[in-house]
Every structure is written in structure tokens, then in C-alpha cells.
C-alpha positions as CSV (number, residue, x, y, z in Angstrom):
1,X,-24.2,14.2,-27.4
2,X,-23.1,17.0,-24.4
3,X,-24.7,16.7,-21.2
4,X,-24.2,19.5,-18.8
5,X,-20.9,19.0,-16.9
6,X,-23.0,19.9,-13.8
7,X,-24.7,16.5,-14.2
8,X,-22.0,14.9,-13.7
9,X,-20.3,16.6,-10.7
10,X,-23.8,16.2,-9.2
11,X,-23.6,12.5,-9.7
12,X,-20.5,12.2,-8.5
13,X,-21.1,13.5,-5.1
14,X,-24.3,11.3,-4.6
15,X,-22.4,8.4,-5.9
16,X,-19.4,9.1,-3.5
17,X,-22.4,9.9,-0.5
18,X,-25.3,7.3,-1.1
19,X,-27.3,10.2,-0.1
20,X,-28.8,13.2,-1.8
21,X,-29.0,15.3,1.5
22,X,-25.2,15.0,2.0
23,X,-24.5,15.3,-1.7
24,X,-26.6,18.4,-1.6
25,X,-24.8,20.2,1.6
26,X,-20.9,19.2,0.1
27,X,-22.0,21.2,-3.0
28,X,-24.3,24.2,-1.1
29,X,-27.2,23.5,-3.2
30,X,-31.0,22.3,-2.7
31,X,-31.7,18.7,-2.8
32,X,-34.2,19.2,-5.0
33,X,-31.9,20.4,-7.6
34,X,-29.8,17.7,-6.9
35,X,-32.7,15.1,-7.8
36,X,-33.5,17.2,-11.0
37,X,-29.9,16.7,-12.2
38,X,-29.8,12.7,-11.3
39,X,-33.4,12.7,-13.7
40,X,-32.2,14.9,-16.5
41,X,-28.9,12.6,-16.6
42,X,-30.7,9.6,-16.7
43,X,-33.4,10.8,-19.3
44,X,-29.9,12.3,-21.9
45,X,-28.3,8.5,-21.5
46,X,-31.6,6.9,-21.6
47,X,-31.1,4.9,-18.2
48,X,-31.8,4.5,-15.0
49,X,-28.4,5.1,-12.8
50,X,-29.8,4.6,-9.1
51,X,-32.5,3.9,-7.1
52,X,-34.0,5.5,-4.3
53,X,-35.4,4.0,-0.7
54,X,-35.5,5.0,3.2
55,X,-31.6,3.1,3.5
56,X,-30.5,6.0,0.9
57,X,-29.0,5.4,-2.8
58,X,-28.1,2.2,-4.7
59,X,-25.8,2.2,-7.8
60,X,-28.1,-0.1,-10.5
61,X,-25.5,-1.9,-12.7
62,X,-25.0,1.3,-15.6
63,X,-25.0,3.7,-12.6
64,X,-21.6,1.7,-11.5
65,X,-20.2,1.3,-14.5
66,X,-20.8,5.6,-15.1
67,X,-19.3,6.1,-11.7
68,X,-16.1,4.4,-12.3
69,X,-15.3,7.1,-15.1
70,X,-16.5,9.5,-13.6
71,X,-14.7,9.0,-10.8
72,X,-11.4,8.6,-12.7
73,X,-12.2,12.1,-14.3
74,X,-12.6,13.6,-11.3
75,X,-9.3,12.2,-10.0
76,X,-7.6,13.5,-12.7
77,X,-9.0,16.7,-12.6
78,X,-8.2,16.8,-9.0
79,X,-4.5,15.6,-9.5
80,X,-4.4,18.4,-12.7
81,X,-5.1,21.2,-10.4
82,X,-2.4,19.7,-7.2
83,X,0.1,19.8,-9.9
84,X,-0.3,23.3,-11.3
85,X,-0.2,24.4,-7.3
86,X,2.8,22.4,-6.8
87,X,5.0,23.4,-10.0
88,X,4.3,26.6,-9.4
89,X,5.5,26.3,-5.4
90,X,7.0,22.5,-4.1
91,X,6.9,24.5,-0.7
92,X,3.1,24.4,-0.7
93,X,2.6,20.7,-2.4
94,X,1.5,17.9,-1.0
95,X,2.7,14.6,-0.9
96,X,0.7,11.0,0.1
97,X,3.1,7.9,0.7
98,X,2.0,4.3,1.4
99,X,4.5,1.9,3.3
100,X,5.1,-0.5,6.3
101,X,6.0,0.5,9.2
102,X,9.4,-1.6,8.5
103,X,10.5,0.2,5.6
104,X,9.4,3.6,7.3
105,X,11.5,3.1,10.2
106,X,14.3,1.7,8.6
107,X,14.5,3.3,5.2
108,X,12.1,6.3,4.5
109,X,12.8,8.3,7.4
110,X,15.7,10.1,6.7
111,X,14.7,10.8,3.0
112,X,11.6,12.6,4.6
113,X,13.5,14.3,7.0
114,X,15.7,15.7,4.3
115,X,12.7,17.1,2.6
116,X,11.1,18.6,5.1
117,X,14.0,20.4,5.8
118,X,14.1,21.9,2.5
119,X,10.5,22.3,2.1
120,X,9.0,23.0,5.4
121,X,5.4,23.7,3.7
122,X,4.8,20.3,2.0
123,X,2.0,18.7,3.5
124,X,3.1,14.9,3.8
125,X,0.7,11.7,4.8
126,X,2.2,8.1,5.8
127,X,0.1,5.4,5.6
128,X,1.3,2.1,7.0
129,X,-1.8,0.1,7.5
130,X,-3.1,-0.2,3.9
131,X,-3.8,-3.9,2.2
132,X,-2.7,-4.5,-0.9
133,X,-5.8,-3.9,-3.1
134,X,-6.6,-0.4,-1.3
135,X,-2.9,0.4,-1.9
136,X,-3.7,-0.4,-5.7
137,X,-7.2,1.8,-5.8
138,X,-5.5,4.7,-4.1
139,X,-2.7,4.8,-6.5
140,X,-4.6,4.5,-9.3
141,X,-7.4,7.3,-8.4
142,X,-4.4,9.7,-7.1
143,X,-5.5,9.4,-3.9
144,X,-1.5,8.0,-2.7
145,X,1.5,9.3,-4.9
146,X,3.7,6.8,-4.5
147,X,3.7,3.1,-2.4
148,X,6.9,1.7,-0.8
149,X,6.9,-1.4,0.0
150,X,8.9,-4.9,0.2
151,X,9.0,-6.9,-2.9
152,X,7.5,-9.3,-3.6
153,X,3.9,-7.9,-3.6
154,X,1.5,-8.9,-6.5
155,X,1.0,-5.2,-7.4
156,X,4.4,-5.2,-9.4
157,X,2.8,-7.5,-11.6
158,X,-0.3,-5.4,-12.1
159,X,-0.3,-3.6,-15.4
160,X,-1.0,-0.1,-14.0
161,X,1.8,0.2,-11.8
162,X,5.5,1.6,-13.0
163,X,8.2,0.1,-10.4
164,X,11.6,1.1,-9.2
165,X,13.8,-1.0,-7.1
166,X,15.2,1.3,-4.3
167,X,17.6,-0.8,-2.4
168,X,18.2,-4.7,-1.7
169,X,18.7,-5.9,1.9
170,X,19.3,-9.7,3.7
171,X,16.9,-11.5,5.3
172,X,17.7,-14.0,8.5
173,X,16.6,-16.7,9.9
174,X,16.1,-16.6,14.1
175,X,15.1,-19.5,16.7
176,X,13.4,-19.9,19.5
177,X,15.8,-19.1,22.9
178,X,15.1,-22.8,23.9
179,X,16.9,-23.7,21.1
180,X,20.6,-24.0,22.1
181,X,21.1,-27.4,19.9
182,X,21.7,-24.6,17.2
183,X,24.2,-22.6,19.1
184,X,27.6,-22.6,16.7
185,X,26.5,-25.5,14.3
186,X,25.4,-24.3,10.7
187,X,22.4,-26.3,8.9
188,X,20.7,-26.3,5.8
189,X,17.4,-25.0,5.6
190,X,15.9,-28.1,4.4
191,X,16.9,-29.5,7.8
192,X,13.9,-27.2,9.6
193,X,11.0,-28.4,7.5
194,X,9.5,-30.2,10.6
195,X,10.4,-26.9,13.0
196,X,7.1,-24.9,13.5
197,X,7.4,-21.6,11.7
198,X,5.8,-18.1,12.7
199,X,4.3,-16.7,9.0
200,X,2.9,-14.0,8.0
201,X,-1.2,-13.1,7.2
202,X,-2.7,-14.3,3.5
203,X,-1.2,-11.5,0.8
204,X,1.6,-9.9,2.7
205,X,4.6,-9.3,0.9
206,X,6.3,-11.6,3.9
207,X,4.0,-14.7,3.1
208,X,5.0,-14.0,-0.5
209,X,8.7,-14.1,0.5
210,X,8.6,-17.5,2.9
211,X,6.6,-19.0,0.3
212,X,9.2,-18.1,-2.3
213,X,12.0,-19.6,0.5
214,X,9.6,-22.9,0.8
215,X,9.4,-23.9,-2.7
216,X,13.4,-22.7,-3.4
217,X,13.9,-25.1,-0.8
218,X,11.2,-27.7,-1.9
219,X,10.1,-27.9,1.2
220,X,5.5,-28.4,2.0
221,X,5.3,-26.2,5.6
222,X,2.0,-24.3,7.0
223,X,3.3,-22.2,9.5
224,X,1.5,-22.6,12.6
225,X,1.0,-19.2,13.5
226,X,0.2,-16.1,11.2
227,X,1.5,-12.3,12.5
228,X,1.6,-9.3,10.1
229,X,4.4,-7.6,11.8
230,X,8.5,-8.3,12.2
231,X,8.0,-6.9,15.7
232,X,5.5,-9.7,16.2
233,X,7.1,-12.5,14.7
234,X,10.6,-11.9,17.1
235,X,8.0,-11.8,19.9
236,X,6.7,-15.0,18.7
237,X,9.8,-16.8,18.5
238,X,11.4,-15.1,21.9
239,X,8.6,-17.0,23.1
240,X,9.4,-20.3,22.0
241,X,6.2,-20.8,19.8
242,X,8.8,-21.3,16.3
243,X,10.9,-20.1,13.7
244,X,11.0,-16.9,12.1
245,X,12.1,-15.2,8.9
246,X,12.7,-11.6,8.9
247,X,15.1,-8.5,7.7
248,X,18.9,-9.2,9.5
249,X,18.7,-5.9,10.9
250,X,15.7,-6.4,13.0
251,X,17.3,-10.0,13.9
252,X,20.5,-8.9,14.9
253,X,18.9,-6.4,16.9
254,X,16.5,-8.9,18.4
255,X,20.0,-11.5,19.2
256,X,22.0,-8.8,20.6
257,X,19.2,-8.2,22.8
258,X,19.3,-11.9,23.9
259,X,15.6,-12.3,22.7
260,X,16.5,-15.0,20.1
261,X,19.1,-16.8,18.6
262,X,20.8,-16.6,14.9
263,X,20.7,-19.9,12.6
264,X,23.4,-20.3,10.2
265,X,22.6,-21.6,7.3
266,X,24.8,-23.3,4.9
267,X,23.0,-21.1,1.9
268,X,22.2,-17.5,2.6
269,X,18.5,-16.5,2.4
270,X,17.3,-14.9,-1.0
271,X,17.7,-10.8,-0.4
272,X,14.7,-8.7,-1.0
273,X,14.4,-5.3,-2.3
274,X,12.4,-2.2,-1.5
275,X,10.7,-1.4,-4.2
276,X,8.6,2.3,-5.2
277,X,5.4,2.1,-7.3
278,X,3.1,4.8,-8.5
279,X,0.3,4.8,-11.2
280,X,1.1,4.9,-15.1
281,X,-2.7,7.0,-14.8
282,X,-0.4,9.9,-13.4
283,X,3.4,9.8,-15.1
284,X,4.0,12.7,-13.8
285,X,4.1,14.8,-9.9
286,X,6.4,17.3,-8.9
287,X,7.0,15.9,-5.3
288,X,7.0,12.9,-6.2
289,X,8.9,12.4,-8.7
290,X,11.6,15.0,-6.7
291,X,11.4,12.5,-3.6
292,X,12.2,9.8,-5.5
293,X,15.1,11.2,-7.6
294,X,16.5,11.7,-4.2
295,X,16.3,8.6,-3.1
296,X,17.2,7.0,-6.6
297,X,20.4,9.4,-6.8
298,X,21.8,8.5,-3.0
């Protein structure tokens, strides 16, 4: 069976819009053309996709379950076409990134500047405020090229994702400035179960982390207040509301600074890594796979 390709793109577009006027004025035709594609597509497959009322459209069940490949079509028609226009000139590509603001900052940065500097035309997009099941979505409909993140996250379990470990760094512990029963004297971690701990917000790769430190340690602790940020932890703890876990380079800064103080533990805490996913639906990106070459090869 061949249905007009037409039908499709049409379906798309009032999927994507819930709306067969907007759908209409993206592709510059009538909306009653658009209504006669959406009927002749449901009368070749011999279903009803959506339905209509004065709120706009509604998916029914075999309307989602169309939309998900078609949407996945598009995608890869869409990714086809960047990467013909970016073989043919990396000066004119584009390039979509998902991170923390952390790892921006402290690791991406430089490897950006780099490329801009040798390809002043790339168009380039950060995002650093993306949960983890959007950063999943976006990678797998090529809407973000690559994700940089802190391990662990549950996405480098996820069977679509392709990882690479980019570069390991220490994690340290810091205390409140009240705490000067700590100054000089190095303790086991175990000793702090009863301490109140700053954590991180539910499915953060830092909850993940101090849950991994909790049960290394065998110690039961719900930290008393949640933050999604190092920046907001250290200003937790400078303010004497707990303990806080985060990269050594952001605690040394924050002791130097005389905002907290350093606890020495008698065992080291577990180092983490940065770590680069993209899709296995798109092996392959000019840009992309350029950028991180660079960074694999420094």
C-alpha cells in the first residue's frame, strides 16, 4: 500500500500543532486541504487518527502511535539534509549541546572556544536546564547532538545512547563554617551519618552520586534539604544548614574564599567522570563527531 507522502507531512504538522489553522499557515496551504488530507489518510489505513472539537485536535490511540514514526522519519529526514549541508561546509553546520552549567563552565568552554575559532560560522546552542528524560527525547529525535553530563545519570544505561567517558575528576566533602570541631582532625565518613546533609533534587546525576556514597558507606541518610545546583549547595552549607558533597574544584574555591571548611576523610570520595552521549538513531554528524574527537584526542 503507498499513500501520498503529502499525507503524511500534512499529519505531521497538525500533530506537532493540535490545530489545523496553524498546521495550514507553517505549510502555506488552505485548511481545507489540510482536512481533506487528515480524511483521505485515515480512509487508506482504515482508522480514525484524531478527533476534532472547539479546544483543537486530540491524538486517538492509532493517531499516537502513527505520530511517533512519523515523527522519527521526519527527524531523520531533517538530520539527512543538516548533514549533507554540513559535509559539504563544517563552517556553515550547526551544532546542539546539552550540559550543566558545572561541566560548561569548568570543562566545555575552552573546547568551544577552540571551535569557534576555527569555524566562526557554526551555529552552536547550549542547553543547561534540560531534565533527564527531555535530554533523552531530544537526542533521540536529533533535536540535541550530543549531551555532556556527570556520570552517573540513568541515560547511560538506556539502550539508545552510545557513551564516552571524557575525563574523571574528585569530589569533596565541605562543612558548615560553625563547624571548627573539624578543623585539622580527619574522620571517616561513616562518622557524619547523623550530620544533616544538603542533596540534590529526585534524578540528578548528584542524588545519584550521594546515593552511591551512602550505600558505599552503608550508611540510611535523607538529606534535609534538596538544591539542584553546586552553587546552591556551598550557599547552603556557608550558611550552616549541613553538609555538602560536591566537585573539589568548586570546594576549594568555596574554602579559599572562607565560605566553608574542607573535611578530611580517612577514605577519598569515589571520583566521577564526565561523560558524552549521543543517539545510536544518528551514528554519524560531522560536528559532532569533529567536537568530540577534539576533546577525546586532548
Amino acid at each position: 500500500m503507498i499513500i501520498n507522502f503529502n499525507y503524511y507531512q500534512i499529519f505531521y504538522y497538525v500533530a506537532e500543532t493540535q490545530n489545523i489553522s496553524a498546521a495550514a499557515n507553517q505549510m502555506y496551504i488552505s485548511q481545507p486541504t489540510v482536512s481533506r488530507a487528515i480524511q483521505a489518510l485515515e480512509q487508506s489505513l482504515g482508522c480514525t487518527l484524531m478527533t476534532r472539537s472547539k479546544q483543537g485536535i486530540k491524538l486517538t490511540e492509532e493517531g499516537l502511535f502513527l505520530y511517533e514514526y512519523v515523527k522519527k522519519a521526519f527527524a531523520n529526514i531533517s538530520f539527512a539534509e543538516s548533514h549533507f549541508q554540513n559535509t559539504h561546509d563544517l563552517n556553515q553546520a550547526s551544532l546542539s549541546i546539552g550540559s550543566t552549567e558545572y561541566v560548561f563552565k569548568r570543562f566545555l568552554l575552552p573546547y568551544i572556544v577552540e571551535l569557534e575559532k576555527e569555524f566562526p560560522g557554526i551555529q552552536l546552542s547550549v542547553n543547561t536546564f534540560i531534565s533527564g528524560k527531555t535530554q533523552l527525547e531530544m537526542l533521540n529525535n536529533g533535536r540535541m547532538d550530543i549531551s555532556i553530563f556527570m556520570s552517573p545519570t540513568p541515560l547511560m544505561d538506556d539502550p539508545s545512547i552510545i557513551t564516552n567517558p571524557l575525563a574523571a575528576f574528585p569530589c569533596a566533602l565541605i562543612a558548615p563554617p560553625e563547624r571548627i570541631d573539624l578543623l585539622n582532625k580527619t574522620i571517616s565518613f561513616k562518622d557524619l551519618e547523623q550530620e544533616p546533609f544538603i542533596g540534590w533534587i529526585d534524578a540528578t546525576s548528584g542524588q545519584l552520586y550521594m546515593n552511591t556514597v551512602f550505600q558505599k558507606y552503608h550508611m540510611s541518610v535523607l538529606p534535609k534539604y534538596t538544591v539542584c545546583s553546586s552553587t546552591a549547595v556551598v550557599s547552603m552549607v556557608e550558611n550552616n544548614l549541613g553538609f555538602g558533597i560536591i566537585p573539589k574544584a568548586s570546594a576549594d574555591e568555596a574554602v579559599k574564599n572562607g565560605r566553608v571548611l574542607a573535611v578530611s576523610l580517612e577514605e577519598p570520595l569515589p571520583y566521577r567522570q564526565i561523560i558524552a552521549m549521543t543517539s545510536k538513531n544518528f551514528p554519524h554528524h560531522p560536528v559532532r563527531d569533529l567536537f568530540l574527537k577534539r576533546i577525546l584526542d586532548s
